[in-house]
VOFI-745724 format. One record per residue: residue in three letters; x, y, z of N, C-alpha, C, O in turn. Coordinates in steps of 0.1 Angstrom, whole numbers, padded with zeros to 4 digits, always signed. Layout:
ALAXYZXYZXYZXYZ
...
//
This chain:
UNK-0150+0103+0146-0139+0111+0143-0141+0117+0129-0148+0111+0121
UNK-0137+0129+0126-0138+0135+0116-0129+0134+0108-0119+0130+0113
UNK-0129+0135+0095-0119+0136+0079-0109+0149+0078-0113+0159+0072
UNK-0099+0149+0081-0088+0159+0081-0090+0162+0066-0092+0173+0063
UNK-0091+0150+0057-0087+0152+0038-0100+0155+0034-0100+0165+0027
UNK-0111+0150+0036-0126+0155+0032-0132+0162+0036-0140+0168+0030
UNK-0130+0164+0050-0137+0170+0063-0154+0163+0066-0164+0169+0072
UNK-0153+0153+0061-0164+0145+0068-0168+0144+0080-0160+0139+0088
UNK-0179+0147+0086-0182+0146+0098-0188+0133+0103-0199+0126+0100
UNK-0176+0130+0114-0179+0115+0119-0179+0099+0109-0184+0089+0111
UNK-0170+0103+0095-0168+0096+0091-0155+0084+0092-0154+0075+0084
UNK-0147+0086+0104-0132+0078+0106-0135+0070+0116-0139+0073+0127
UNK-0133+0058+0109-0134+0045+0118-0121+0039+0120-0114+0041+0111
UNK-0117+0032+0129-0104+0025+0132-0107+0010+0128-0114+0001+0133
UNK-0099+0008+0117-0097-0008+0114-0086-0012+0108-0076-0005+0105
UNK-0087-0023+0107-0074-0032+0098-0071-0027+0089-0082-0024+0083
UNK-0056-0020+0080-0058-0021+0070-0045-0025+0061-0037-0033+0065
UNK-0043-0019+0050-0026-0024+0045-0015-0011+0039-0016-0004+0029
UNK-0008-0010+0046+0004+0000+0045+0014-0006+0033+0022-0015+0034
UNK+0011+0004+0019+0024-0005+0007+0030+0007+0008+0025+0017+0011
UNK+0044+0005+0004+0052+0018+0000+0061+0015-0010+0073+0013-0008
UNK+0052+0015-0023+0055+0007-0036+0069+0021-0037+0079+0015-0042
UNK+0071+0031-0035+0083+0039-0037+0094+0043-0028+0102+0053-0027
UNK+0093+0032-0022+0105+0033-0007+0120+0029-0013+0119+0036-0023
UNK+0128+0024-0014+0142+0021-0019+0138+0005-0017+0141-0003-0026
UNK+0133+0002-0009+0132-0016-0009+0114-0016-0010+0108-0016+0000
UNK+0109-0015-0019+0090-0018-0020+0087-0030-0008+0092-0042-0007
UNK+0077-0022+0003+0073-0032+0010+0059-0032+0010+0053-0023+0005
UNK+0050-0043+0017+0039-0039+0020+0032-0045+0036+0032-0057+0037
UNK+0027-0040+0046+0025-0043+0063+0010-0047+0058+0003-0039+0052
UNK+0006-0055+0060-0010-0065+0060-0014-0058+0077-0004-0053+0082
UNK-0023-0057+0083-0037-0057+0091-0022-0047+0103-0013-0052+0109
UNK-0025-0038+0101-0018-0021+0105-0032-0015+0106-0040-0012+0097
UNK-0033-0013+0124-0043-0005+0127-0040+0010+0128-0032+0016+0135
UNK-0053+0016+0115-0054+0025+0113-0067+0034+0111-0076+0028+0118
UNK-0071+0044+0105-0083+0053+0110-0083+0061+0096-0077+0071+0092
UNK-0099+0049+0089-0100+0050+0079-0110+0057+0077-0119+0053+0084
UNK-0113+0069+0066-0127+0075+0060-0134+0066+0052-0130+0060+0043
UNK-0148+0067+0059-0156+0057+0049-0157+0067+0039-0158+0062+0028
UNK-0158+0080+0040-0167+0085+0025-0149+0082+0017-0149+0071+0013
UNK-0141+0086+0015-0127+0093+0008-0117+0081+0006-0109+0079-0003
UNK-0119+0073+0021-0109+0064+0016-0094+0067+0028-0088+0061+0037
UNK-0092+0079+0023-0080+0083+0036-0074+0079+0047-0080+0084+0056
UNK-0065+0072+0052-0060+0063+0056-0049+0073+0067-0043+0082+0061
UNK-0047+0072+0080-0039+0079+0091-0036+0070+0104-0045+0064+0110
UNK-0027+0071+0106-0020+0062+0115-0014+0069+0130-0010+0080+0130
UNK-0015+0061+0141-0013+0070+0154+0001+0068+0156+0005+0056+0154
UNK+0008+0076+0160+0019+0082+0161+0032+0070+0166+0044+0070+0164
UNK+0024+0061+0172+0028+0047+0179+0029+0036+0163+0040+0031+0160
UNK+0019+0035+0158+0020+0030+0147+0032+0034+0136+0040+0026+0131
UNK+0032+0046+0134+0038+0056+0125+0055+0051+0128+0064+0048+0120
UNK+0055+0052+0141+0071+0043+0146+0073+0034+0144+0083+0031+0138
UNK+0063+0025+0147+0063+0011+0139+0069+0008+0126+0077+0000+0123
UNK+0060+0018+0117+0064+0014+0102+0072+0022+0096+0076+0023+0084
UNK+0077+0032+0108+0095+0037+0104+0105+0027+0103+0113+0024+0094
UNK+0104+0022+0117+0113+0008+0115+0112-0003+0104+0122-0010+0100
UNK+0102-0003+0102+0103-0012+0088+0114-0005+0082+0125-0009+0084
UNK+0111+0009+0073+0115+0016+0064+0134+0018+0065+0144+0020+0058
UNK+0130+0015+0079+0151+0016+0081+0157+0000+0081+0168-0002+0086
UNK+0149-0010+0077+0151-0022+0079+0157-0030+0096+0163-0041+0097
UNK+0152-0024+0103+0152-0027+0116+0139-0035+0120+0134-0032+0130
UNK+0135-0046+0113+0123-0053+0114+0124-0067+0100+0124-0063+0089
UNK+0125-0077+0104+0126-0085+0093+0115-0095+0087+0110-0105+0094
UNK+0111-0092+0073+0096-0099+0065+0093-0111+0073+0101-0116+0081
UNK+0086-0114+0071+0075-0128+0072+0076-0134+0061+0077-0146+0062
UNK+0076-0129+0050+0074-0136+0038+0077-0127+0029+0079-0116+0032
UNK+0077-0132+0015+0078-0127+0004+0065-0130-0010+0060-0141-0012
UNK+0063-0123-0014+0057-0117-0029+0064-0111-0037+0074-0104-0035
UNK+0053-0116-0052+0060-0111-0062+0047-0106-0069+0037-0113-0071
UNK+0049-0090-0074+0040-0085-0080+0039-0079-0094+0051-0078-0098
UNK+0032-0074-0103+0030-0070-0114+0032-0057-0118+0024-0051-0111
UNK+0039-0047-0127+0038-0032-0123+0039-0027-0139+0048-0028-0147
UNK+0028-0021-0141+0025-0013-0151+0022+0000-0153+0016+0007-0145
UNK+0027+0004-0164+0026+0019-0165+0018+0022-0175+0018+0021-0187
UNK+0009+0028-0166-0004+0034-0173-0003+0043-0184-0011+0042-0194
UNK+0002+0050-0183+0008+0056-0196+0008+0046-0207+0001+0046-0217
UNK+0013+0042-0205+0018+0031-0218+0004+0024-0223+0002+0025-0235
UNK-0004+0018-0216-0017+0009-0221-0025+0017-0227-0032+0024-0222
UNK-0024+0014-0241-0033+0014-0251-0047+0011-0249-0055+0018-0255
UNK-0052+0001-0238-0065-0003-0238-0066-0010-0224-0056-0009-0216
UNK-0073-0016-0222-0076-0024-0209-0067-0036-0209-0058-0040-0201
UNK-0074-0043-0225-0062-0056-0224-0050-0057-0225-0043-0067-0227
UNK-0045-0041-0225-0026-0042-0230-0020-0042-0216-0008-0040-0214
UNK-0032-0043-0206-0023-0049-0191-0021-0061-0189-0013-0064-0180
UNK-0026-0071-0198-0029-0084-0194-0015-0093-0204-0019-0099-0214
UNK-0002-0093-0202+0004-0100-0205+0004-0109-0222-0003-0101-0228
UNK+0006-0115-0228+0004-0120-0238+0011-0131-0238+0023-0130-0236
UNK+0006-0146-0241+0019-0158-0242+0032-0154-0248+0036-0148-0258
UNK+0040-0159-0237+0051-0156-0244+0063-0143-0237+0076-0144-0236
UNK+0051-0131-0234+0056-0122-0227+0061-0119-0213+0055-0125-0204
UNK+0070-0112-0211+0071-0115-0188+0065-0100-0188+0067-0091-0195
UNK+0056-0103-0176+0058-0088-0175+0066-0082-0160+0070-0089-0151
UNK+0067-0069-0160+0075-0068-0145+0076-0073-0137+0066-0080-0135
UNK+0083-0075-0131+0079-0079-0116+0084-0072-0107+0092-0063-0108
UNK+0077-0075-0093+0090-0066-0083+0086-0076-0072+0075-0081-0069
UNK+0103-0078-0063+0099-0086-0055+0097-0080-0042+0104-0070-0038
UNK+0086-0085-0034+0084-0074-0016+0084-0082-0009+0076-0091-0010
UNK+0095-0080+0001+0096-0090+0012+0082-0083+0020+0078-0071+0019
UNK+0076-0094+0027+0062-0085+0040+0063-0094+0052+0056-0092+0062
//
């Protein structure tokens, strides 16, 4: 299959992959969501059956497996590499995603 985003020829394989939607009103993230990925680009597209799938998530009509808690930084802000890395003493964000 070919690259709609790069236009790679014959580069879209179908495999596992992970759906986040770190900017939804509730941040979630779907683990091993078969999709149809570009090896050269990266680009990630889902079949229309799927796509329904993970509407329902988004309207909360599907309920987590579990929960995480993750880290969230704004790049803007870092000074350097290590001003991502917390400091004793410091919290840094968090956000919680039910999955």
């Amino acid at each position: 299959m070919d690259c709609q985003y790069c236009q790679g020829v014959d580069t879209v394989e179908e495999q596992l992959t992970r759906f986040c939607a770190y900017d939804a009103p509730t941040p979630f993230i779907v683990d091993n969501v078969p999709g149809f990925v570009c090896r050269l680009c990266g680009d990630t597209s889902f079949s229309s059956k799927t796509t329904a799938k993970l509407e329902r998530v988004m309207k909360g009509d599907v309920h987590a497996s579990g929960q995480r808690v993750f880290q969230v930084f704004d790049f803007a802000q870092m000074d350097s590499v290590n001003a991502s890395i917390p400091t004793q003493g410091e919290t840094p964000t968090a956000v919680s995603v039910e999955e």
